[in-house]
N, CA, C and O atoms as a Tinker XYZ file with bonds, in Angstrom:
   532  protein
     1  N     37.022000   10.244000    7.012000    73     2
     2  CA    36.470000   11.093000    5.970000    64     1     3
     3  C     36.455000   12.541000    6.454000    63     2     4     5
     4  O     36.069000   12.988000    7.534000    81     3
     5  N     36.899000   13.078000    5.537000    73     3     6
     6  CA    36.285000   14.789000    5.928000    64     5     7
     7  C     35.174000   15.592000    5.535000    63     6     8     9
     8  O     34.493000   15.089000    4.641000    81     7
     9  N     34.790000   16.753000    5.978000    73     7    10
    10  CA    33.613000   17.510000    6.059000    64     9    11
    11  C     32.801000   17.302000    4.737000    63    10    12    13
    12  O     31.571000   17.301000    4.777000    81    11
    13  N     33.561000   17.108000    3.435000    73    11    14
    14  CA    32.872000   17.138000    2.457000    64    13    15
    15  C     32.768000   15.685000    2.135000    63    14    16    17
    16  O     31.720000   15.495000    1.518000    81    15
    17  N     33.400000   14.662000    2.300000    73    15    18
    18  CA    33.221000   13.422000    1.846000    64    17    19
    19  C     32.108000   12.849000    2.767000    63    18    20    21
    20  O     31.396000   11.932000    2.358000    81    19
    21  N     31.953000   13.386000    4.016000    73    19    22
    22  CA    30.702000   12.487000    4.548000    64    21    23
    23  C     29.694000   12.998000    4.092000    63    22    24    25
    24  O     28.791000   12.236000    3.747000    81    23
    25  N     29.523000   14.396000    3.948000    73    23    26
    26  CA    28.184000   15.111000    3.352000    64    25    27
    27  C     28.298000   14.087000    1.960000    63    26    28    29
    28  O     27.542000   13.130000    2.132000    81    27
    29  N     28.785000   14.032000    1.063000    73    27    30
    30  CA    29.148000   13.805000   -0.133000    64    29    31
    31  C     28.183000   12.051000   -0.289000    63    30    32    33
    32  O     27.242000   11.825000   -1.051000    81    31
    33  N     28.921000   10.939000    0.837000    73    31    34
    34  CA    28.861000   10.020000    1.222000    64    33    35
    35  C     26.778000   10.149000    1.582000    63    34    36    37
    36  O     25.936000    9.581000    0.887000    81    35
    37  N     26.445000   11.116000    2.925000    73    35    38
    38  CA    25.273000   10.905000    3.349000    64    37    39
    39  C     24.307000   11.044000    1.896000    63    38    40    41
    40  O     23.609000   10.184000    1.359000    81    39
    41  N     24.526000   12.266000    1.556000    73    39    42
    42  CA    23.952000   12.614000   -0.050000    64    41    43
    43  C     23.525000   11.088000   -0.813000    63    42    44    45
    44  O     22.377000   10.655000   -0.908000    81    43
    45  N     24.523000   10.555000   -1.215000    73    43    46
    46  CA    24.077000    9.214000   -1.506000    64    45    47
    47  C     23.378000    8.481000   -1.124000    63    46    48    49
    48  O     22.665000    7.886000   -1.933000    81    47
    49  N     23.289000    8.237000    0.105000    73    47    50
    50  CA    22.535000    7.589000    1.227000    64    49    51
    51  C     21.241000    7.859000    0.899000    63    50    52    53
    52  O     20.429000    7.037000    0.473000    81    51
    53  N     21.013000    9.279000    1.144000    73    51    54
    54  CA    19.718000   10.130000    1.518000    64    53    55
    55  C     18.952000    9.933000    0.266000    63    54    56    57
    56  O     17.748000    9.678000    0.277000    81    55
    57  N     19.762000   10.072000   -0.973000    73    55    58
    58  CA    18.998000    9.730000   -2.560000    64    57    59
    59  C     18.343000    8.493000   -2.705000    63    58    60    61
    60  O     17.240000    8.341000   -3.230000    81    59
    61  N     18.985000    7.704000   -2.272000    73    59    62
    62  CA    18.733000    5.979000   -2.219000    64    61    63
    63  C     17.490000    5.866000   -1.332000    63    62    64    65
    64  O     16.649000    5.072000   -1.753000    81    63
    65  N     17.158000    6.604000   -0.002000    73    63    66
    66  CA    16.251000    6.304000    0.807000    64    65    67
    67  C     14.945000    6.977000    0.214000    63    66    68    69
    68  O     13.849000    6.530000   -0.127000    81    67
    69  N     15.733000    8.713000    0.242000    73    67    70
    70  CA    14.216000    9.373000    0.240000    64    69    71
    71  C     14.180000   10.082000   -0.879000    63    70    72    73
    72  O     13.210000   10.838000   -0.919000    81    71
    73  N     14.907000   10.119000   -1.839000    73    71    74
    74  CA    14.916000   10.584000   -3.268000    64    73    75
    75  C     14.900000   12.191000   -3.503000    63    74    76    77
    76  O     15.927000   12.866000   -3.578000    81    75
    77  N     13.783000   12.623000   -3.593000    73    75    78
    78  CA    13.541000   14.355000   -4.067000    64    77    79
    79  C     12.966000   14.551000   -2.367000    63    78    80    81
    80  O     13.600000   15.467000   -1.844000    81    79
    81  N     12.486000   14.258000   -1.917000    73    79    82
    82  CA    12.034000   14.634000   -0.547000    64    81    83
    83  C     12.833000   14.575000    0.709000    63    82    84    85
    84  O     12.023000   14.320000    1.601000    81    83
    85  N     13.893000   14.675000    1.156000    73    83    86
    86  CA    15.146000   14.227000    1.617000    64    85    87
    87  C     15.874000   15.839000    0.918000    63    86    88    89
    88  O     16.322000   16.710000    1.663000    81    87
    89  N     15.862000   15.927000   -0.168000    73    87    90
    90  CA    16.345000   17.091000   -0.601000    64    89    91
    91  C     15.742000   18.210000   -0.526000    63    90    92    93
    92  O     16.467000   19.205000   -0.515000    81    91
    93  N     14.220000   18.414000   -0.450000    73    91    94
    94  CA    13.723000   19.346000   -0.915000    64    93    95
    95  C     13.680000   19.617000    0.931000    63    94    96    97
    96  O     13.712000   20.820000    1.191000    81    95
    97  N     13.640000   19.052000    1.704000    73    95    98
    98  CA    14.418000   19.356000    3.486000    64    97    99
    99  C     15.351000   20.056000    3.427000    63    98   100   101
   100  O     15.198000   21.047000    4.141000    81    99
   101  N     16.778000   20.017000    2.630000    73    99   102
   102  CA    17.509000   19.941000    2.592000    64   101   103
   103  C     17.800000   21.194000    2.115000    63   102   104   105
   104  O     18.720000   21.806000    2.657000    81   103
   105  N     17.136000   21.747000    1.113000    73   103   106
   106  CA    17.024000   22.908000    0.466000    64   105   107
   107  C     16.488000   23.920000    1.249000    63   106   108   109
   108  O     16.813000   25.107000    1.221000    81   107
   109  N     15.106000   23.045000    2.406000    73   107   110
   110  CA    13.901000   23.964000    2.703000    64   109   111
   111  C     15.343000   25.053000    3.954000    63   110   112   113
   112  O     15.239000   26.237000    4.277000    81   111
   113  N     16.364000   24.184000    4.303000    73   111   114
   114  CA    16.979000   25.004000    5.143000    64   113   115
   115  C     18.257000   25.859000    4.709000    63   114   116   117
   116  O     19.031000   26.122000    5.630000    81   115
   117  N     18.488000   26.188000    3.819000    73   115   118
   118  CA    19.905000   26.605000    2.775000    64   117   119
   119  C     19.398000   27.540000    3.186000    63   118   120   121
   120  O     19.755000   27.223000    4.320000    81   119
   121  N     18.696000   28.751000    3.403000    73   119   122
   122  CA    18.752000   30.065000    3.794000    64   121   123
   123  C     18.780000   30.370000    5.313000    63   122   124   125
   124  O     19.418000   31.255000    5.882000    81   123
   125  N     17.970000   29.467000    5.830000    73   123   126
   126  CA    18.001000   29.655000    7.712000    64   125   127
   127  C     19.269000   29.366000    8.391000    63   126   128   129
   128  O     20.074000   29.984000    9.087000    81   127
   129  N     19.062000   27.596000    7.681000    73   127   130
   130  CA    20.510000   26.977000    9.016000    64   129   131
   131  C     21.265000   25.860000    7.937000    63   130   132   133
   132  O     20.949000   24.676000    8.053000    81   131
   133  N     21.929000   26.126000    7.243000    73   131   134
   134  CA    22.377000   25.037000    6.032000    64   133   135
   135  C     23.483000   24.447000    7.269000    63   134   136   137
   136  O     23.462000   23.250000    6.985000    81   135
   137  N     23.988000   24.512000    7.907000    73   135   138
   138  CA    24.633000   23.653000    8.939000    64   137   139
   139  C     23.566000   22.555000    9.309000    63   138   140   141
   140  O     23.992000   21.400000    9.275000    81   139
   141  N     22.276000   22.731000    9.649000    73   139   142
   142  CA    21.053000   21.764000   10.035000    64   141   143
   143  C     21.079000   20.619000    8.939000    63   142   144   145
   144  O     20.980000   19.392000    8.973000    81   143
   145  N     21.324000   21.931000    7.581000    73   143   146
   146  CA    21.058000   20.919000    6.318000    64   145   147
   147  C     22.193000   19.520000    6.447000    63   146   148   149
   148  O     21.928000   18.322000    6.551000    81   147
   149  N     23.329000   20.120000    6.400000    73   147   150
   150  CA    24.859000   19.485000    6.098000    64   149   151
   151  C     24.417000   18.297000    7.218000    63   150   152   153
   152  O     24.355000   17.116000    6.874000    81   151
   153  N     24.087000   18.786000    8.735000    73   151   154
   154  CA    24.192000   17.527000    9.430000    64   153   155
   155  C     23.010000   16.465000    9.260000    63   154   156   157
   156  O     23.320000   15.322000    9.598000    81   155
   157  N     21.417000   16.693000    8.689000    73   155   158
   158  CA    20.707000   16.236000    8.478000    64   157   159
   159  C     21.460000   14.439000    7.503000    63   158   160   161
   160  O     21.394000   13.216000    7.620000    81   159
   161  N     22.163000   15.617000    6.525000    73   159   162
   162  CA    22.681000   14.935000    5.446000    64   161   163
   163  C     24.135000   14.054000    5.896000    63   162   164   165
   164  O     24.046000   12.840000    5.717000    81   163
   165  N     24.946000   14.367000    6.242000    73   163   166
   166  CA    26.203000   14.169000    7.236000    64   165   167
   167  C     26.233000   13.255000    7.616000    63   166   168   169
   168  O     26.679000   12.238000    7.085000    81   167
   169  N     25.553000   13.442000    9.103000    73   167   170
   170  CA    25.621000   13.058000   10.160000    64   169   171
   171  C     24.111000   11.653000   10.125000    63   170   172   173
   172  O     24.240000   10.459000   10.395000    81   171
   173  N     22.768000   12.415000    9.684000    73   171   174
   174  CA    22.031000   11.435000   10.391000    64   173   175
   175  C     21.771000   10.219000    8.954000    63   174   176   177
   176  O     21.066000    9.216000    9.065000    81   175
   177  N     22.426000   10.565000    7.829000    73   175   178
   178  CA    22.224000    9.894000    6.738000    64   177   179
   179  C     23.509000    9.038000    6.575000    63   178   180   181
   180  O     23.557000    7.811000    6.662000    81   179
   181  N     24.933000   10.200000    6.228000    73   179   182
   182  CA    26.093000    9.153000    6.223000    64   181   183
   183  C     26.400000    8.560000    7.298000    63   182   184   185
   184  O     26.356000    7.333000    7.217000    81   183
   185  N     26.751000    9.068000    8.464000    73   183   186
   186  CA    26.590000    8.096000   10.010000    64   185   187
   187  C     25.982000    7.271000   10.072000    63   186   188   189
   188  O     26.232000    6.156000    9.614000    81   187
   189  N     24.772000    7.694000   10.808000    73   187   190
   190  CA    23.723000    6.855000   11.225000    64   189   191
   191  C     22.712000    5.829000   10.664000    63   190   192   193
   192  O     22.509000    4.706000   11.127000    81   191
   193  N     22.184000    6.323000    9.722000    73   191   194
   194  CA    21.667000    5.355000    8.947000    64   193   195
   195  C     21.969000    4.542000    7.879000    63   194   196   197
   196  O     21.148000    3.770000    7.382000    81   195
   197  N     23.404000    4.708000    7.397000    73   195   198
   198  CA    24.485000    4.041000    6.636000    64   197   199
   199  C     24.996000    2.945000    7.464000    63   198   200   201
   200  O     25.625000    2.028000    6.934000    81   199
   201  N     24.758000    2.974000    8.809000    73   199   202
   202  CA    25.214000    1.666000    9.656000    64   201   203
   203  C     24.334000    0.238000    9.303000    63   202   204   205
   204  O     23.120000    0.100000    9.152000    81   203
   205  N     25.555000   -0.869000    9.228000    73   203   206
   206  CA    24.686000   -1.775000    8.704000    64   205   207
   207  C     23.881000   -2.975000    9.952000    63   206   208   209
   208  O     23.460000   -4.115000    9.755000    81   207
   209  N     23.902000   -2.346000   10.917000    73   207   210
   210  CA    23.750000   -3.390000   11.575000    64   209   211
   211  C     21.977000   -3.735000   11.520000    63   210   212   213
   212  O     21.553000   -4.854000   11.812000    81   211
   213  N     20.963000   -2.469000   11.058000    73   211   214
   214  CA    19.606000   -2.718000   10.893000    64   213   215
   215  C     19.545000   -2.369000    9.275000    63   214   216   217
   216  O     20.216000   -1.432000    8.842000    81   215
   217  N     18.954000   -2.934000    8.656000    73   215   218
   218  CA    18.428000   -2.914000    6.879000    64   217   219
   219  C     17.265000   -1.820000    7.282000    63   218   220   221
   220  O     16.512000   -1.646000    8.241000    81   219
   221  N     17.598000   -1.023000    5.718000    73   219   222
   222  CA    16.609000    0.248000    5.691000    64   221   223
   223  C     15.171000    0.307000    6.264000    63   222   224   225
   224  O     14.731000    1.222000    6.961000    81   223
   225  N     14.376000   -1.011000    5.794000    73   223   226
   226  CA    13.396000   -1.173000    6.015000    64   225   227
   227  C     12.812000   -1.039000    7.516000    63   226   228   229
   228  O     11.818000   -0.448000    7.938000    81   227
   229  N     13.831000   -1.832000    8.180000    73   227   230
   230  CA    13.493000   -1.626000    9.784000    64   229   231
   231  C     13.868000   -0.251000    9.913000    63   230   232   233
   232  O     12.952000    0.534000   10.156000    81   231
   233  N     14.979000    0.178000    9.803000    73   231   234
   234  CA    15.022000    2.436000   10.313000    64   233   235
   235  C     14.002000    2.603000   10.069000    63   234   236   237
   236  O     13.211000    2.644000   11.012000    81   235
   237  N     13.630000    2.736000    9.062000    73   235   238
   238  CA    12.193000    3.283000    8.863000    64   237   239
   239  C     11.045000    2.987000    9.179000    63   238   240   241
   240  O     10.154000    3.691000    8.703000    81   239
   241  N     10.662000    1.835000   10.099000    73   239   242
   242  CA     9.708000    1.384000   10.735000    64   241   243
   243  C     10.477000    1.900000   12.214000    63   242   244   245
   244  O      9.494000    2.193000   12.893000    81   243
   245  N     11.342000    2.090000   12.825000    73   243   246
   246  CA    11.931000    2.571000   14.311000    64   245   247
   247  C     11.585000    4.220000   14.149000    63   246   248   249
   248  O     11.220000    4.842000   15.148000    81   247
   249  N     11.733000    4.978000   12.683000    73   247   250
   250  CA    11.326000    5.788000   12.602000    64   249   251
   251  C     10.202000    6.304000   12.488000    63   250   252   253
   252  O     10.008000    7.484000   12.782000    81   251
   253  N      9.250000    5.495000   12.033000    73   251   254
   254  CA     8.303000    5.730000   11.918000    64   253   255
   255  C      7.807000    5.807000   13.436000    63   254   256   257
   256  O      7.346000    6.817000   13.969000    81   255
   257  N      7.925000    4.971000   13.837000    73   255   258
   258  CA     7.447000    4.774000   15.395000    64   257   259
   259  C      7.789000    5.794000   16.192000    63   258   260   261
   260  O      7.022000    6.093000   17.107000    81   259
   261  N      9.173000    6.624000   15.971000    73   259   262
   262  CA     9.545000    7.925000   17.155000    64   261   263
   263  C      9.260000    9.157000   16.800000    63   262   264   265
   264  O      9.263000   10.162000   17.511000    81   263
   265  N      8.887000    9.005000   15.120000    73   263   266
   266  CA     7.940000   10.615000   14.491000    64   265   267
   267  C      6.818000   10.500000   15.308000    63   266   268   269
   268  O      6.573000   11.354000   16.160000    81   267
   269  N      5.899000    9.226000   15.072000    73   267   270
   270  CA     4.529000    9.413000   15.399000    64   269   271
   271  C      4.587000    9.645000   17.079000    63   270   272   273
   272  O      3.779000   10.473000   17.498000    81   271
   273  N      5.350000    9.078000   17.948000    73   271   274
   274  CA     5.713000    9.359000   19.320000    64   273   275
   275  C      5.649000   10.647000   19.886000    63   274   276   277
   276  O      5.066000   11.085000   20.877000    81   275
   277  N      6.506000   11.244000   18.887000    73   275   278
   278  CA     7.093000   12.629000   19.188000    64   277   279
   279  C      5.944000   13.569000   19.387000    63   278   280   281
   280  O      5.795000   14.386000   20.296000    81   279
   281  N      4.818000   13.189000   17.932000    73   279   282
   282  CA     4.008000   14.127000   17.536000    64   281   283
   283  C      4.583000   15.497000   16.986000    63   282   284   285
   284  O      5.718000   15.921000   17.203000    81   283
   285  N      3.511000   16.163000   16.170000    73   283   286
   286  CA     3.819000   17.703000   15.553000    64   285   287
   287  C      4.936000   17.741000   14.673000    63   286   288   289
   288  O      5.521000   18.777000   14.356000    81   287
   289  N      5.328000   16.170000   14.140000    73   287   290
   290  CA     6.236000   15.575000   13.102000    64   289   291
   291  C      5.754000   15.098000   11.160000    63   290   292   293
   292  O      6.129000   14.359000   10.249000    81   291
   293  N      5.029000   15.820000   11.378000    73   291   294
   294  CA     4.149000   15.715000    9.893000    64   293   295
   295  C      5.127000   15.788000    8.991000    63   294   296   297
   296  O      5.349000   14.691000    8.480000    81   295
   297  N      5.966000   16.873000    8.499000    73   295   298
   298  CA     6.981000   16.773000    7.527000    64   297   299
   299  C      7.606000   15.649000    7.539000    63   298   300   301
   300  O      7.594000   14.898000    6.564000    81   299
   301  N      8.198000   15.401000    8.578000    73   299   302
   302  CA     9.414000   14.970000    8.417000    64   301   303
   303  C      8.429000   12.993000    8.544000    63   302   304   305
   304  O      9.015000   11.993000    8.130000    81   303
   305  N      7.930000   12.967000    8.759000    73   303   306
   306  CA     6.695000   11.788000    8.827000    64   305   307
   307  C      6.265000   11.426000    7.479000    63   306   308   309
   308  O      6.264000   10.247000    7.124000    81   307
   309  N      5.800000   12.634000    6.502000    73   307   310
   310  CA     6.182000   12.687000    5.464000    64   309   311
   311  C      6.819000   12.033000    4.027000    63   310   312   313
   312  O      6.367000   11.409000    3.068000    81   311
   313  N      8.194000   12.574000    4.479000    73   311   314
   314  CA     9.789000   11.787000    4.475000    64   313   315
   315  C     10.072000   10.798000    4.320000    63   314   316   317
   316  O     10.648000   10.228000    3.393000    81   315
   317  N      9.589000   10.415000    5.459000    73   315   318
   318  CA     9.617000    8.776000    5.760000    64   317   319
   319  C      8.622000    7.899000    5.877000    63   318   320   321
   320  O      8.912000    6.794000    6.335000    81   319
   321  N      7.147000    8.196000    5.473000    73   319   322
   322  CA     6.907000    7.447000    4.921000    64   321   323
   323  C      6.973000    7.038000    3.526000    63   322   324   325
   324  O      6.839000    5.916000    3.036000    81   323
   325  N      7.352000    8.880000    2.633000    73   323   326
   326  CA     7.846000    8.024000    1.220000    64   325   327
   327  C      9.003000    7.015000    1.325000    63   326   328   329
   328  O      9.060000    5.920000    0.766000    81   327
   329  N     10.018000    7.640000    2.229000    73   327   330
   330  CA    11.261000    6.412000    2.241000    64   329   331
   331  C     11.034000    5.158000    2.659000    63   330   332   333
   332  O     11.827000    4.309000    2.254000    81   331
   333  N      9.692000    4.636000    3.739000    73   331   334
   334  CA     9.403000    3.755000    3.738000    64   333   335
   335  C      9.062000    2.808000    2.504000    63   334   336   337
   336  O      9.548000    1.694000    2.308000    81   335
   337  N      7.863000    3.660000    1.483000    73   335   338
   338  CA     7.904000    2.997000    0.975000    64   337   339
   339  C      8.645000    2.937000   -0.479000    63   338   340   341
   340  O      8.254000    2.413000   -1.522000    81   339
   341  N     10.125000    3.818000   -0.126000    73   339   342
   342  CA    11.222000    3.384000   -1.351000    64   341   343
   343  C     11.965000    2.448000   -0.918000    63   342   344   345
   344  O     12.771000    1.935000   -1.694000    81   343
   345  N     11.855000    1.956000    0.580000    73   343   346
   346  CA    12.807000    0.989000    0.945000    64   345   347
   347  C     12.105000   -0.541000    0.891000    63   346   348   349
   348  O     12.667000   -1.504000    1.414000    81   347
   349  N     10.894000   -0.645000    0.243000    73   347   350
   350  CA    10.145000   -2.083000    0.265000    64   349   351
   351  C      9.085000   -1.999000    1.738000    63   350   352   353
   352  O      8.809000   -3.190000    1.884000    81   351
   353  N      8.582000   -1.467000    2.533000    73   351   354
   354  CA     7.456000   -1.699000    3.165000    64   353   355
   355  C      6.508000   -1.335000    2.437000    63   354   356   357
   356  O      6.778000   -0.489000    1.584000    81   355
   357  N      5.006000   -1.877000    2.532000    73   355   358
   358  CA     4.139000   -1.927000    2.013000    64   357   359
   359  C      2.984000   -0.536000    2.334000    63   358   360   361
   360  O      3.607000    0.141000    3.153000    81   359
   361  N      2.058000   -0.054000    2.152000    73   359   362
   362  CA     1.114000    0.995000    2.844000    64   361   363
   363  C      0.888000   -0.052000    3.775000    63   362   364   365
   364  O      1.523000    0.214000    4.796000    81   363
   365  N      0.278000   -1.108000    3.884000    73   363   366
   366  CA    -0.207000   -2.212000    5.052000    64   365   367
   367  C      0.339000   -2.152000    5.959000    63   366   368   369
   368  O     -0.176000   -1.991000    7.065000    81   367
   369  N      1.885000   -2.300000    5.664000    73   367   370
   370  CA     2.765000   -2.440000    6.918000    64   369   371
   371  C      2.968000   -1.335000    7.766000    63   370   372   373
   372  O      3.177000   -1.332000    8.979000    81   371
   373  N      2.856000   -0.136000    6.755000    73   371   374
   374  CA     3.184000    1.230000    7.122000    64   373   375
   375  C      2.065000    1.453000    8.316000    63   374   376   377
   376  O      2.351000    1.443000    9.513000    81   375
   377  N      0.526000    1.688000    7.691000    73   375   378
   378  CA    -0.657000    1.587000    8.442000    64   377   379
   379  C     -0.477000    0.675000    9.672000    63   378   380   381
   380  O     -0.403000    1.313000   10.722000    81   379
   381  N     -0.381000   -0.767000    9.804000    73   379   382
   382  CA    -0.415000   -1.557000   10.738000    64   381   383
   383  C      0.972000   -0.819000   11.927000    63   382   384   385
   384  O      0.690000   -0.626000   13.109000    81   383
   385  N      2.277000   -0.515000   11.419000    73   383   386
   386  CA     2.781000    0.183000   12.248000    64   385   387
   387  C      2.771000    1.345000   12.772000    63   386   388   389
   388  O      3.523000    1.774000   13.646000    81   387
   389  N      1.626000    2.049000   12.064000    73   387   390
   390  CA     1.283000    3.607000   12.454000    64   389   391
   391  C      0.187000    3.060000   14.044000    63   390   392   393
   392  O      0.267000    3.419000   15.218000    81   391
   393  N     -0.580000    2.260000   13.475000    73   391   394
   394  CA    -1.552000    1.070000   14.683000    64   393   395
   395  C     -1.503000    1.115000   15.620000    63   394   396   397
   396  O     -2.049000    1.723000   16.541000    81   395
   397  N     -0.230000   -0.113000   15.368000    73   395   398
   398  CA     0.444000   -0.602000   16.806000    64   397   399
   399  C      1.162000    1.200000   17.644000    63   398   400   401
   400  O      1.153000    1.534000   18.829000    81   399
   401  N      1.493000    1.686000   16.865000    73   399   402
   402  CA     1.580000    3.198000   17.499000    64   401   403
   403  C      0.606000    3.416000   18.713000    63   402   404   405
   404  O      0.763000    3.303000   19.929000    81   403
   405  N     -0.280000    3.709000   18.057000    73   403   406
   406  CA    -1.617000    4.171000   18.899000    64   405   407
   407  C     -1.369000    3.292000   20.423000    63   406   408   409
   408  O     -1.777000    4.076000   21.280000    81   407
   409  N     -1.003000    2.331000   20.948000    73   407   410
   410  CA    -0.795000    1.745000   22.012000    64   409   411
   411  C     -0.174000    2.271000   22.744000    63   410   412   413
   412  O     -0.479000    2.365000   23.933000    81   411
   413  N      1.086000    2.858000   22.113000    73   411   414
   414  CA     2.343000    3.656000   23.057000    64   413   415
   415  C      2.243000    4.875000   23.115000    63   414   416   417
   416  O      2.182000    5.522000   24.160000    81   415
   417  N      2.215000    5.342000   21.931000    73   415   418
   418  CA     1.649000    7.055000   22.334000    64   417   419
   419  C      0.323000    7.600000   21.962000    63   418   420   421
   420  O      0.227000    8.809000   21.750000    81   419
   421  N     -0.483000    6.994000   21.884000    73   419   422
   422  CA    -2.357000    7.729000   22.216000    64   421   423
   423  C     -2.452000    7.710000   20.675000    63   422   424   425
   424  O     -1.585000    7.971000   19.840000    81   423
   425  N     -3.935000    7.274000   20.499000    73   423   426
   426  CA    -4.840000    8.014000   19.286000    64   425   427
   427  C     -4.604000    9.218000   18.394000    63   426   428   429
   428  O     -4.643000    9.256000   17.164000    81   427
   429  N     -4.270000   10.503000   19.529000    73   427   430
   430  CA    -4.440000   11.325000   18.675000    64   429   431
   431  C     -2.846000   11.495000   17.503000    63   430   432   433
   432  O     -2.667000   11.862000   16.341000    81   431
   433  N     -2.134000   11.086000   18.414000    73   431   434
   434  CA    -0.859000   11.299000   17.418000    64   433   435
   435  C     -0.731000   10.165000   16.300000    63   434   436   437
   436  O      0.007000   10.332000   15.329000    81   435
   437  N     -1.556000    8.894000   16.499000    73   435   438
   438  CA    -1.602000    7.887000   15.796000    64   437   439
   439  C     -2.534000    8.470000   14.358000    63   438   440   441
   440  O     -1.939000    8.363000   13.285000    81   439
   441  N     -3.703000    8.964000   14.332000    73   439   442
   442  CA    -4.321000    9.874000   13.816000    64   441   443
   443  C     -3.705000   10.860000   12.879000    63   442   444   445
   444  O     -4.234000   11.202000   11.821000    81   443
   445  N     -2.585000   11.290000   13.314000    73   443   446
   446  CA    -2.159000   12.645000   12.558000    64   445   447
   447  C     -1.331000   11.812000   12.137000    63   446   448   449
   448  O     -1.395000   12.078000   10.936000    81   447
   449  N     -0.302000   10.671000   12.250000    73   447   450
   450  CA     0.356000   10.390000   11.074000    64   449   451
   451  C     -0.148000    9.133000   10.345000    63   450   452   453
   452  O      0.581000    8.555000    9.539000    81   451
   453  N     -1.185000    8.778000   10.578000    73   451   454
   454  CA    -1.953000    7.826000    9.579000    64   453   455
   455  C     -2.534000    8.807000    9.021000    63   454   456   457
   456  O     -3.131000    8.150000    8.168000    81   455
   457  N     -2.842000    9.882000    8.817000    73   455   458
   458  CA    -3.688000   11.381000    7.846000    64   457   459
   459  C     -2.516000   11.480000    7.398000    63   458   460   461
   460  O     -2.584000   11.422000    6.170000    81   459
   461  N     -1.432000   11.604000    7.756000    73   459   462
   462  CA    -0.065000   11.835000    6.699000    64   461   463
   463  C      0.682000   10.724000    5.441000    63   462   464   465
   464  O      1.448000   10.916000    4.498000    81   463
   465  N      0.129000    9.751000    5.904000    73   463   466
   466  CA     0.580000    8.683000    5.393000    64   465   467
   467  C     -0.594000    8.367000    3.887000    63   466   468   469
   468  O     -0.240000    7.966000    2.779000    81   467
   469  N     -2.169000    8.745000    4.390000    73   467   470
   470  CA    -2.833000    8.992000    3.651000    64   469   471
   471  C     -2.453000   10.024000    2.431000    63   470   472   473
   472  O     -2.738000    9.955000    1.235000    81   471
   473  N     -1.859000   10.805000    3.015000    73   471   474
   474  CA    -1.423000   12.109000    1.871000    64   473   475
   475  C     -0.468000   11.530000    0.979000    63   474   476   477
   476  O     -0.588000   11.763000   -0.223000    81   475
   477  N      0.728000   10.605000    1.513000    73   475   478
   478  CA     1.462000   10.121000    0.542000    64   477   479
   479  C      0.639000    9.391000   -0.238000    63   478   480   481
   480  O      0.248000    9.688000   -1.367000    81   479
   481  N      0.369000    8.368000    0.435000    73   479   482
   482  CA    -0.557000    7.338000   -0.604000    64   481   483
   483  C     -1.333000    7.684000   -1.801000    63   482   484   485
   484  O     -1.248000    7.183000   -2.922000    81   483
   485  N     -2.210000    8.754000   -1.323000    73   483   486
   486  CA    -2.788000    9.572000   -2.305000    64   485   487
   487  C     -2.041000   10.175000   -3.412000    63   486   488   489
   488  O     -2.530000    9.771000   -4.467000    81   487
   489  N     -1.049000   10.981000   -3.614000    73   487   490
   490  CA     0.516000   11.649000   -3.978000    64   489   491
   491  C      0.650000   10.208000   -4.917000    63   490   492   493
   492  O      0.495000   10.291000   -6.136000    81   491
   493  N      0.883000    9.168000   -4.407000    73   491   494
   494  CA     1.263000    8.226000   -5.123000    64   493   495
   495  C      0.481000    7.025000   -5.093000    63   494   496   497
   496  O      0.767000    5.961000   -4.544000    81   495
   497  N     -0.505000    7.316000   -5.726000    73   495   498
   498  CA    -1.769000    6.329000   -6.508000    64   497   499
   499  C     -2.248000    4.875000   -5.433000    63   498   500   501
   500  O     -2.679000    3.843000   -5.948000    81   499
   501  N     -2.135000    4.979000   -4.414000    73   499   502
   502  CA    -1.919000    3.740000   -4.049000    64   501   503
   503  C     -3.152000    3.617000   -2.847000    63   502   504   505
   504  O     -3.149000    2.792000   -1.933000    81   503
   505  N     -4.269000    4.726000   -3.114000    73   503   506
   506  CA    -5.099000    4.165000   -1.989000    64   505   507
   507  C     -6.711000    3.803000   -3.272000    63   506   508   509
   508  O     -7.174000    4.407000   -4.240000    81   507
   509  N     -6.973000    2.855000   -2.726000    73   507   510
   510  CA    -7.422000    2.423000   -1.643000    64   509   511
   511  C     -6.999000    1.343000   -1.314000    63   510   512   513
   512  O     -7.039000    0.394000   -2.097000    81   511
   513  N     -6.395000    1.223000    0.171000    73   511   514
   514  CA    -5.799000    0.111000    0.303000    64   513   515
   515  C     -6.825000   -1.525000    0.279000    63   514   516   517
   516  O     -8.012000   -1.719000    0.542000    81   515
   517  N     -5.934000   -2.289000   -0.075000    73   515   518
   518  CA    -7.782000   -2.921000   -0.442000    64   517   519
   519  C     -7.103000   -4.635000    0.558000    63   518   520   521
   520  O     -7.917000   -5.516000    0.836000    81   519
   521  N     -5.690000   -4.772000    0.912000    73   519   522
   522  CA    -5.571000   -6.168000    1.853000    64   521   523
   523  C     -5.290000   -5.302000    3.094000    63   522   524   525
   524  O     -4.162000   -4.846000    3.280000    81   523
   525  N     -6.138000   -5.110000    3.801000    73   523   526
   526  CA    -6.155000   -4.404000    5.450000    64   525   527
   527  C     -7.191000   -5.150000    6.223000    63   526   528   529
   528  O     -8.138000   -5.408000    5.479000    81   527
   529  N     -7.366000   -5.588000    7.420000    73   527   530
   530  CA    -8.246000   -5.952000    8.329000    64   529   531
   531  C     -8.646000   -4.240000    9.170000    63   530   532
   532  O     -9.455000   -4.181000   10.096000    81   531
């Protein structure tokens, strides 16, 4: 494929996962670094996450796990937890894997993206979560 068919290709991808939020990234960089944009879209959408060897649902639980790792990943945490839950995980699952977080990289970063995840939820009608231990 060439320069425009994989952008073209990820684009698709990226709609299917993360819908208007995926784009509005995408946009947020058209004046700074639209090269960032193209490969965001490109590279980590038509490449990488177009590979079939893991189903959406798991990326986005591996992702979820290396935003909250990273820390100071709120946007893009964001992102993916709406794409989480456009790809079929539940807030439960989302929460329980924000959790199990807290084990590997500390409280406090577990904290800031379970407060982010809250923001989606909220955004989209879905708290109070009411099957959680």
């Amino acid at each position: 494929m060439n320069r425009e068919d994989r952008y073209a290709y990820g684009m698709k991808v990226l709609e299917q996962v993360d819908g208007e939020a995926g784009q509005r990234i995408v946009d947020s960089l058209a004046d700074t670094s639209p090269e960032l944009g193209h490969q965001v879209v490109a590279w980590a959408f038509g490449d990488m996450y177009a590979r079939p060897e893991l189903p959406p649902r798991d990326r986005q639980l591996v992702t979820l796990g290396v935003l909250t790792a990273l820390g100071g990943c709120e946007i893009e945490l964001d992102v993916h937890i709406n794409a989480a839950l456009n790809v079929g995980l539940t807030p439960t699952e989302i929460t329980e894997a924000l959790l199990h977080s807290a084990v590997y990289c500390g409280m406090p970063r577990a904290i800031n993206a379970t407060l982010t995840a809250k923001k989606v939820f909220t955004d989209r009608a879905l708290l109070p979560l009411t099957n959680i231990s």
